[in-house]
C-alpha positions in Angstrom: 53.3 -56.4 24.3 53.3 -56.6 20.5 56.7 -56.5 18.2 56.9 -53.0 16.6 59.2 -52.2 13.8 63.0 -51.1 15.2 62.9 -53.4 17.5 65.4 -56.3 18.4 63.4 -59.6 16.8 64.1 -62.1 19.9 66.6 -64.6 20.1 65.7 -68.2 20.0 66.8 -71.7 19.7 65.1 -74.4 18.2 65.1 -77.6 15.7 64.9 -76.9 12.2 64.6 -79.4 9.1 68.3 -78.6 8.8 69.4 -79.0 12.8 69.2 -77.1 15.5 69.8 -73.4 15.4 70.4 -70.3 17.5 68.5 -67.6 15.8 70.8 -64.6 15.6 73.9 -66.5 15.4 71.7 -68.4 12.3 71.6 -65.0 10.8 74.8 -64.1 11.4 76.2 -60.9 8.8 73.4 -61.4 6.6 69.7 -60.0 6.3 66.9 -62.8 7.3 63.0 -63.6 6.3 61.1 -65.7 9.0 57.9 -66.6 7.3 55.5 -68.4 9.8 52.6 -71.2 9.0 49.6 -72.1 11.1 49.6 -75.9 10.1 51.7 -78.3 7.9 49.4 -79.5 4.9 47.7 -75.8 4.9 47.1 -75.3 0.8 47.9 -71.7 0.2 50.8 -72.3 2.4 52.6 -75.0 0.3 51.9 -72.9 -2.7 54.0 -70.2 -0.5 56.5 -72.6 0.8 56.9 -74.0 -3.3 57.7 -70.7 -4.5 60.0 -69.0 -2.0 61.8 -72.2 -3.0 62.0 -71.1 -6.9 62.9 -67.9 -6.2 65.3 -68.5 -3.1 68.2 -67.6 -5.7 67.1 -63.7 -6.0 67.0 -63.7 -1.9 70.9 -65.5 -2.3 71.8 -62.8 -4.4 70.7 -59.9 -1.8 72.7 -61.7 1.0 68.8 -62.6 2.5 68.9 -65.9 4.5 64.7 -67.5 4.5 63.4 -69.4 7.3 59.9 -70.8 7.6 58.3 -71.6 10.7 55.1 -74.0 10.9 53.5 -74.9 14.5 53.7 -78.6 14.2 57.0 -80.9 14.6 60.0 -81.1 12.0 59.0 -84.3 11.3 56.0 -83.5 9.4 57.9 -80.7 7.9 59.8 -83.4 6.3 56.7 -85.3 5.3 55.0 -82.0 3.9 58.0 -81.2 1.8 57.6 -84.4 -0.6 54.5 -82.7 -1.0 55.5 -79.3 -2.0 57.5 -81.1 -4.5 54.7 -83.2 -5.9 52.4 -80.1 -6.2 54.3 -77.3 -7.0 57.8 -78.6 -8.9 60.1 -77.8 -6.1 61.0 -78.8 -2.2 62.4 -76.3 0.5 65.5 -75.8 -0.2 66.0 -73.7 3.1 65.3 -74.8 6.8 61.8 -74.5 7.9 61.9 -74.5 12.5 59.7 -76.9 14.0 57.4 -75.1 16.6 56.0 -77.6 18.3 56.1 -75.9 22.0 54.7 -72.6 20.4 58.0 -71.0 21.6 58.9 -69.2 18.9 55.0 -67.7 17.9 54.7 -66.7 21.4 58.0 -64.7 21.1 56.7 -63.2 18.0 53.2 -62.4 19.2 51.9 -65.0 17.1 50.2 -67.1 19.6 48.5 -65.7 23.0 51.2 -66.7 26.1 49.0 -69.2 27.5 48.9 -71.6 24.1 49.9 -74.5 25.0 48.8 -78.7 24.8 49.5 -81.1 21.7 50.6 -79.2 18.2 49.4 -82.0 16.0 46.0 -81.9 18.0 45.3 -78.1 16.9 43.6 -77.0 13.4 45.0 -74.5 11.6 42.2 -71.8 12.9 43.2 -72.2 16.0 46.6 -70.9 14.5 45.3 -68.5 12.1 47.5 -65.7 13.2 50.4 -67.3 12.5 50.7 -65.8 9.5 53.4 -63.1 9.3 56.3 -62.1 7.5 59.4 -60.8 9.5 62.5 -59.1 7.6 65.5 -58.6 10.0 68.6 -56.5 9.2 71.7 -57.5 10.3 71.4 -55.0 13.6 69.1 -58.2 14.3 66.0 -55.1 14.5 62.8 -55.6 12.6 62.6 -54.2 9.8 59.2 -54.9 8.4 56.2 -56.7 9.5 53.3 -57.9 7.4 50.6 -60.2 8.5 48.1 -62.2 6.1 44.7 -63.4 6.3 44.6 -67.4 6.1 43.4 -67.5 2.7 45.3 -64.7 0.8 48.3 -65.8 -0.6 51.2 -64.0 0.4 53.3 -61.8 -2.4 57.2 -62.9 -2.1 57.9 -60.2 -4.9 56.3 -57.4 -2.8 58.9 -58.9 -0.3 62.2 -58.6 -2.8 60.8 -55.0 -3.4 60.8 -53.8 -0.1 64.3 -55.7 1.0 65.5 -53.7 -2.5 64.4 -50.4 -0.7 65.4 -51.3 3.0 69.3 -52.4 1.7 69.4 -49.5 -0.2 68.2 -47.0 2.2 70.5 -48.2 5.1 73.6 -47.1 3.0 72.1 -44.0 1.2 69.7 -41.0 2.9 67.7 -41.4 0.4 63.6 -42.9 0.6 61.6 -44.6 -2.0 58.3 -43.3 -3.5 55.3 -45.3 -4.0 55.5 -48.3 -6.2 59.1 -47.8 -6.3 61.3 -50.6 -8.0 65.3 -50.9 -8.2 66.7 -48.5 -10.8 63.6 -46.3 -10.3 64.2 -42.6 -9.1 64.4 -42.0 -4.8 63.8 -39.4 -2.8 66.5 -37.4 -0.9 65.5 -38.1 3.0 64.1 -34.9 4.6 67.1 -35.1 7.3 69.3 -33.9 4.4 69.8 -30.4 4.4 70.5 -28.4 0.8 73.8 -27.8 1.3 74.9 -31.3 2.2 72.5 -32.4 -0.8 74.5 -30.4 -2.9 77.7 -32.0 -1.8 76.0 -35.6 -2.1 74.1 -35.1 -5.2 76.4 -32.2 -7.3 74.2 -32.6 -10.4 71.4 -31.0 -9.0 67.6 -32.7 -8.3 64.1 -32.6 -9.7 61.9 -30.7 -7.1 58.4 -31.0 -7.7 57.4 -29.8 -4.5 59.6 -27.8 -2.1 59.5 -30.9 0.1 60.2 -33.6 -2.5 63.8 -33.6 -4.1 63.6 -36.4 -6.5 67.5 -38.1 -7.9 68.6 -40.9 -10.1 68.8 -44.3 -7.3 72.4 -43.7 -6.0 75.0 -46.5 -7.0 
C-alpha cells in the first residue's frame, strides 16, 4: 500500500555518508527533505545533488534538515561527491543514506517488495522510480510528495515555496493561493467562521467571492 499525504513517513535506520542514523530521532524538532536517487553517477541527479548543496543555507534558515538517498552503497556516495564538486562547484554538505539493501525505497514505495540482489549490479532504469521528494513536519507525517520523471530535473525552489506555505499554515488558519510566495496575500481557511475571523483578522478582509476572504500573510 502506497504512502499518502498525513501519514507517519516510516522509521528507519541506516548508514549515511555522515554515520549511521535512526530516521526520526535524525529529524528530531526540526522539518526534513528526503530526496531519493536511482543510481550514483546519474547526470541530472548530481546537477540536483550540487545545488541543494548551494542552497542548503535557505533550508538552515527554515529549521529544514536535507537527506539524500541513492540505491547504491555509501562508499560510492563518497566517490560521486568529488564529482559533484568537480562539475557543479560544490560537494554535499549534508548526509546522503546508502540504500544498498533497498530498505528504505521499499518503505517508501519506491521499489516493489520483492527487489532485491546486488545494488551496484542494477542500472538506473531498473530504479527509475526512485525519484521522489518527501517533506516531513516535525509530527514525523508527510507532508508533501512529488515524484519526477528520470530526466526532468527537479525544482528545489518550488520546494522552499511550498515548505514557506506548509510552516506557515501549521501556525495560522490561513491557506495559500496559486503561485503564492512568502509576503504574498493568504486565504483565511474555510474552517474559520466570520465571527472568529473578525476576532483574528480585526481590520477586515478583501472578499472577492463569498467563499474567498483574502488578508495580508499573518506575522
Amino acid at each position: 500500500m502506497g504512502l499518502h499525504i498525513g501519514d507517519t513517513a516510516p522509521d528507519f535506520e541506516a548508514q549515511t555518508t555522515e554515520g549511521p542514523i535512526r530516521f526520526h530521532d535524525w529529524i528530531g524538532d526540526s522539518w526534513a527533505v528526503l530526496f531519493s536517487h536511482p543510481k550514483d553517477f546519474t547526470p541530472v541527479c548530481t546537477t540536483e545533488l550540487g545545488y541543494m548543496a548551494k542552497i542548503k543555507p535557505e533550508f538552515d534558515r527554515r529549521g529544514v534538515k536535507i537527506i539524500g538517498l541513492s540505491v547504491d552503497p555509501t562508499d560510492n556516495h563518497e566517490k560521486w561527491a568529488g564529482d559533484i564538486k568537480e562539475t557543479q562547484g560544490t560537494a554535499p554538505n549534508y548526509p546522503i543514506i546508502g540504500d544498498a539493501d533497498f530498505n528504505v525505497s521499499k518503505l517508501y514505495d519506491m521499489l516493489p517488495a520483492n527487489t532485491s540482489g546486488d545494488p551496484t549490479k542494477r542500472t538506473p532504469a531498473d530504479n527509475q522510480t526512485v525519484r521522489n521528494v518527501f517533506v516531513i513536519g516535525p509530527d514525523k507525517k508527510i507532508k508533501l510528495i512529488l515524484v519526477y520523471p528520470m530526466t526532468t530535473g527537479r525544482n528545489f525552489d518550488e520546494v522552499l515555496r511550498v515548505i514557506d506555505s506548509l510552516q506557515l499554515t501549521a501556525s495560522h488558519k490561513v491557506a495559500t493561493p496559486v503561485n503564492w510566495k512568502s509576503g504574498d496575500d493568504v486565504i483565511i481557511a474555510g474552517s474559520v467562521s466570520n465571527d472568529d475571523a473578525k476576532k483574528i483578522y480585526p481590520e477586515g478582509w478583501k472578499e472577492p467571492k463569498p467563499y474567498i476572504r483574502i488578508v495580508p500573510q499573518p506575522q
